[in-house]
C-alpha positions as CSV (number, residue, x, y, z in Angstrom):
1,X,-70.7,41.1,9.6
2,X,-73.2,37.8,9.0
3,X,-70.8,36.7,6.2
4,X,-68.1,36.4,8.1
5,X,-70.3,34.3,10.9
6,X,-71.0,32.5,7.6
7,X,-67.9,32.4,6.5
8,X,-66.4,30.9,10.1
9,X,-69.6,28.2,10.2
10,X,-68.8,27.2,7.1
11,X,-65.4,27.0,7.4
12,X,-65.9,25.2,11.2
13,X,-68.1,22.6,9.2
14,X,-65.3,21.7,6.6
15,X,-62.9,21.1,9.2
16,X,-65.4,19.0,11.2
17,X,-66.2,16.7,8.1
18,X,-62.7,16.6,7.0
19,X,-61.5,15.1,10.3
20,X,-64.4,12.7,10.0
21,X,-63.4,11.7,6.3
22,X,-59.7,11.9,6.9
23,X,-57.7,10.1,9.1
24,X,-54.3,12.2,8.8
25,X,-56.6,15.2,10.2
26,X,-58.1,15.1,14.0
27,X,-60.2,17.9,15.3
28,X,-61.8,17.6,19.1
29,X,-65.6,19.0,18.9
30,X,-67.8,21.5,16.7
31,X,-66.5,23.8,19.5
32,X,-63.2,23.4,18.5
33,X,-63.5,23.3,14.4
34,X,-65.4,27.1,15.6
35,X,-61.9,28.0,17.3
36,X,-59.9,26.9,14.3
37,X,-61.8,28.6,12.1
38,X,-61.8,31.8,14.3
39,X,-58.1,31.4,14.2
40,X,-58.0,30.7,10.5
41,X,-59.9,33.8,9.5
42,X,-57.7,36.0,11.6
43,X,-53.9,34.5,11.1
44,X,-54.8,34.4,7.0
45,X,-56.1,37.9,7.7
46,X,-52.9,39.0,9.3
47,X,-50.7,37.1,7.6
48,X,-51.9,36.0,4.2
49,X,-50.5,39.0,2.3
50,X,-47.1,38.4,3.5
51,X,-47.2,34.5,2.4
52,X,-48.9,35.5,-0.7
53,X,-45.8,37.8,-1.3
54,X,-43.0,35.3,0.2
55,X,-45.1,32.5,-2.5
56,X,-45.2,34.5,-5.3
57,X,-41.7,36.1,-5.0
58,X,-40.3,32.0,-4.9
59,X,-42.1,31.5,-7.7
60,X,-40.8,34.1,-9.5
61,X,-44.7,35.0,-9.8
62,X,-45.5,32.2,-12.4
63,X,-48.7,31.8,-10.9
64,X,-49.9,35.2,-10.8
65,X,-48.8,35.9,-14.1
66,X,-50.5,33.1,-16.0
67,X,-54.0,33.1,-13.5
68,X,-53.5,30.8,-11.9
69,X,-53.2,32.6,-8.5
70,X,-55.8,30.3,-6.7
71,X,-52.4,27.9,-6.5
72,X,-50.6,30.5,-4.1
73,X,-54.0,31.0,-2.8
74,X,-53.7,27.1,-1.4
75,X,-50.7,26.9,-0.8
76,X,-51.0,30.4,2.0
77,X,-53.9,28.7,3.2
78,X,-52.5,25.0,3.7
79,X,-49.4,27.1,5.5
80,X,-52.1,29.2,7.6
81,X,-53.6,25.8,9.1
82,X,-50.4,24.9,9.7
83,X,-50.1,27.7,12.1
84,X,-53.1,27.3,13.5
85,X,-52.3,23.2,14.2
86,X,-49.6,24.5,16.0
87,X,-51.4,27.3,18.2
88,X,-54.7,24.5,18.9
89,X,-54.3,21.7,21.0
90,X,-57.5,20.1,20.0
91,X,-57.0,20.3,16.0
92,X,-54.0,18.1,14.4
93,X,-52.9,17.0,11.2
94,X,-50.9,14.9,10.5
95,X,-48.1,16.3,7.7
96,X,-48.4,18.6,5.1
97,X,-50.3,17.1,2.6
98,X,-53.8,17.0,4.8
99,X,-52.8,21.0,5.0
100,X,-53.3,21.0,1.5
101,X,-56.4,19.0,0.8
102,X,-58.0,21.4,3.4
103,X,-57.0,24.5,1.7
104,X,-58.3,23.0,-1.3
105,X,-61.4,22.2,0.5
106,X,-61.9,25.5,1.9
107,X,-61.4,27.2,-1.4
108,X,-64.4,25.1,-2.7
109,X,-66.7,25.8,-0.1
110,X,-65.7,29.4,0.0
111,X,-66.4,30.1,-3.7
112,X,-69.6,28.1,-3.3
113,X,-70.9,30.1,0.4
114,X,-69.8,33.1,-1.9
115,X,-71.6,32.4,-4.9
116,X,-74.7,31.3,-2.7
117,X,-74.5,34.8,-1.0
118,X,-73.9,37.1,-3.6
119,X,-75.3,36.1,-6.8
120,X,-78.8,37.1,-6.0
């Protein structure tokens, strides 16, 4: 249970800094990047596996079958907050490409909250 807290603060601060760095991306409060992230966790909970699936299946699963799976992996994620712009009237971005930098973002700070958290 605390790593998902974690996982959503963590996740809420990205957001936060990123629409602080990044013009394309607008985000209302701390309050708000704690919603987003809320919604984040649970529409790529519900929904991930099926994008994952719909990703691979375009791609003929390339990208699964030569590792390099964290691609689908960003590209799920950058459609998840794409979902969740849509469903949060204080979060924004502007296009598809912040979508992506994001997902990328979040991919690095998850492996590094992760490696912080478990490789003791």
């Amino acid at each position: 249970m605390m790593d998902i807290i974690i996982t959503i603060l963590v996740n809420a601060v990205v957001f936060l800094l990123a629409s602080k760095v990044m013009s394309s991306v607008y985000l209302r409060s701390f309050g708000t990047a704690i919603w987003v992230a809320i919604l984040f966790g649970i529409i790529g909970w519900l929904l991930g596996w099926l994008f994952t699936f719909l990703v691979n299946a375009l791609t003929l699963g390339i990208f699964w079958i030569t590792g390099l799976s964290i691609v689908i992996r960003i590209i799920v994620n950058a459609i998840v907050i794409e979902i969740v712009d849509k469903l949060s009237s204080g979060f924004d971005t502007k296009g598809f490409s912040p979508n992506i930098i994001l997902a990328i973002l979040i991919a690095i700070a998850g492996a590094l909250t992760d490696y912080l958290l478990y490789s003791t």
